[in-house]
C-alpha positions as CSV (number, residue, x, y, z in Angstrom):
1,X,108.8,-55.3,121.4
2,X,107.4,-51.4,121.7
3,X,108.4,-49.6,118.5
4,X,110.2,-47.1,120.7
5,X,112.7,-48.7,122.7
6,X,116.2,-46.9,122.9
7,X,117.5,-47.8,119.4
8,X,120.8,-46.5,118.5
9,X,121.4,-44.1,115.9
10,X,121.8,-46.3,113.0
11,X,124.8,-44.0,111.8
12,X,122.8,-40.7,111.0
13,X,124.6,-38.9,113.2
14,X,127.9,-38.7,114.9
15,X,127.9,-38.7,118.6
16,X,129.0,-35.2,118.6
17,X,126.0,-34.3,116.4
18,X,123.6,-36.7,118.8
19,X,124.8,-34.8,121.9
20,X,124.7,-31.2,120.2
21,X,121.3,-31.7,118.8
22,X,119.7,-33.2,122.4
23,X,121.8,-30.1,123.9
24,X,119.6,-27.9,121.4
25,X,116.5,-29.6,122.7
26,X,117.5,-28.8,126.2
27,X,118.1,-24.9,125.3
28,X,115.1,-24.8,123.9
29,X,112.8,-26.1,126.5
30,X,114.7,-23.8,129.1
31,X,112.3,-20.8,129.1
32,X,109.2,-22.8,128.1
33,X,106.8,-25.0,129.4
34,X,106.6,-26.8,125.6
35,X,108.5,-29.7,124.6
36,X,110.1,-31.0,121.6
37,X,110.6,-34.6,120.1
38,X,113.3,-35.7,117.7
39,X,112.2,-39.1,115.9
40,X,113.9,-40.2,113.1
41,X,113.5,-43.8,111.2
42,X,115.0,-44.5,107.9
43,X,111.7,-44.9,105.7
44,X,108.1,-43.0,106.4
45,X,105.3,-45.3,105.5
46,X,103.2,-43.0,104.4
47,X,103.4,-40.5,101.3
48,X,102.6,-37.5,103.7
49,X,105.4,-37.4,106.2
50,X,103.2,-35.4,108.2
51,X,100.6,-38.2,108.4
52,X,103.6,-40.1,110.1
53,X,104.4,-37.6,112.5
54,X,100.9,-37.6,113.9
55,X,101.3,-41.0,114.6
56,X,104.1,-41.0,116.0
57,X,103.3,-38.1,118.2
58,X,100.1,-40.1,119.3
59,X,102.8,-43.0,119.8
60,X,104.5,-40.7,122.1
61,X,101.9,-39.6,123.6
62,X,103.3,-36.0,123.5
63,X,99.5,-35.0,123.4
64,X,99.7,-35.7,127.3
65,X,101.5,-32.3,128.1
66,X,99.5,-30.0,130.2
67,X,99.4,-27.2,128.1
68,X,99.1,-29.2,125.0
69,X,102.2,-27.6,123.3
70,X,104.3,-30.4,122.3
71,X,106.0,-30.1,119.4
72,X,107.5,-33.2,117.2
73,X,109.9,-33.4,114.3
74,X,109.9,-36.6,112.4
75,X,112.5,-37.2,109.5
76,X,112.5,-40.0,107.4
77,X,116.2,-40.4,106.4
78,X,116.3,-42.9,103.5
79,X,113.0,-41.2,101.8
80,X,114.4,-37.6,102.5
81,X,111.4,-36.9,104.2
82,X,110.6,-34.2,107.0
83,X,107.5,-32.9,108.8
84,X,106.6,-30.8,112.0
85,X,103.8,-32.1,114.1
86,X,102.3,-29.0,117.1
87,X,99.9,-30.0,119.1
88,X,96.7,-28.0,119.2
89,X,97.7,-25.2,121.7
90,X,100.8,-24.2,120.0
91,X,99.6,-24.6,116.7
92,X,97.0,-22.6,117.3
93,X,99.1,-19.7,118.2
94,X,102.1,-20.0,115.5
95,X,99.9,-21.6,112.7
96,X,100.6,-22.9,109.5
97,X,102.7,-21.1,107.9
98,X,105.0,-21.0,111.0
99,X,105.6,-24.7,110.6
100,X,106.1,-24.1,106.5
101,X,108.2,-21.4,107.2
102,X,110.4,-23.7,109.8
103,X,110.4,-26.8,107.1
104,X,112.1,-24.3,104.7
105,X,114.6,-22.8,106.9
106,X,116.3,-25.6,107.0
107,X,115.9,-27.3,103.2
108,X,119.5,-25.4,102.4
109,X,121.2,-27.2,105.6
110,X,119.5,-30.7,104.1
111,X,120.4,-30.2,100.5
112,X,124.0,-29.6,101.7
113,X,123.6,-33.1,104.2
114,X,124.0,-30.7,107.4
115,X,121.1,-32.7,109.0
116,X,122.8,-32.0,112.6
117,X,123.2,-28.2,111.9
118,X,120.0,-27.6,110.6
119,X,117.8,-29.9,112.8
120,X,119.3,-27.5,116.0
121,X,118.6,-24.4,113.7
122,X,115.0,-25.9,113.5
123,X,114.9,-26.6,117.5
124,X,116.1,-23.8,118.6
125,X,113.8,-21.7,116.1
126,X,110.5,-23.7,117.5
127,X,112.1,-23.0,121.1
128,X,111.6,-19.2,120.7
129,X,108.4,-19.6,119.5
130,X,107.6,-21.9,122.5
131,X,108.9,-19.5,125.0
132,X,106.9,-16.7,123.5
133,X,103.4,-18.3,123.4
134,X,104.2,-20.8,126.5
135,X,107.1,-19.2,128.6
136,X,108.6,-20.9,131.5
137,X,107.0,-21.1,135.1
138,X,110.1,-21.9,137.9
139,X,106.5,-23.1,140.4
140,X,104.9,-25.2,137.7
141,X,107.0,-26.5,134.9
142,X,108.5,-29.4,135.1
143,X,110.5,-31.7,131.5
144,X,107.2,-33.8,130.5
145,X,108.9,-35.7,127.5
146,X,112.5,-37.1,127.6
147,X,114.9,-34.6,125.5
148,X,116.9,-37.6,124.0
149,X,116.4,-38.3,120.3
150,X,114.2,-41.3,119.3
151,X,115.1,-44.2,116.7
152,X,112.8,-45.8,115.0
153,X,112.8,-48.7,112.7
């Protein structure tokens, strides 16, 4: 059984929130060649989050964009856990303390359990950031990754 088959949401969300956040994912990706992941599972297996999200963007195999500006967010529900994985193209143009800076925007929204709200804050954020460093190409671009959100276990 792959580890990413179309799970459910295993009641983090509301279907409203489900649809408004993958609606996020689609704005964002509208004036940009990047691409941006959603996975969430209830417990990271690791003590760095951000060792998870590699994985799971390896998993993904979001490193297979052509420009290499892939972007995943991984939350761990249960452990109250989140981390921002770029691939090497975009990180190299935003940086560190972009993804710090995007991790903290949305701490307020989290403390006050507005995951929805502040996960589309986040997307949307990354988005601009994607559209300025990789901005769309109507000849070119096409969606690499699927815009839905991904379940794990």
């Amino acid at each position: 059984m792959s580890l990413f088959n179309k799970k459910k949401d295993p009641g983090y969300f509301t279907p409203e929130q489900q649809s408004e956040i993958v609606e996020a994912i689609k704005t964002a990706e509208t004036a940009t060649s990047g691409e941006i992941r959603l996975y969430v599972e209830g417990h990271c297996r690791y003590v760095d989050a951000l060792d998870r999200a590699k994985e799971v963007f390896d998993e993904l195999r979001m490193f297979e964009t052509t420009s290499r500006n892939g972007v995943l967010i991984y939350l761990a529900m249960k452990d109250r856990q989140l981390a921002v994985f770029g691939d090497e193209a975009i990180h190299e143009k935003v940086g560190l303390d972009f993804w710090k800076q995007k991790l903290q925007q949305v701490k307020t929204h989290f403390q006050q359990k507005a995951y929805g709200t502040g996960l589309k804050l986040m997307i949307l954020s990354i988005g601009d950031a994607l559209k300025t460093a990789f901005p769309y190409d109507k000849v070119s671009d096409v969606n690499e990754q699927p815009d839905d959100i991904v379940f794990g276990k």
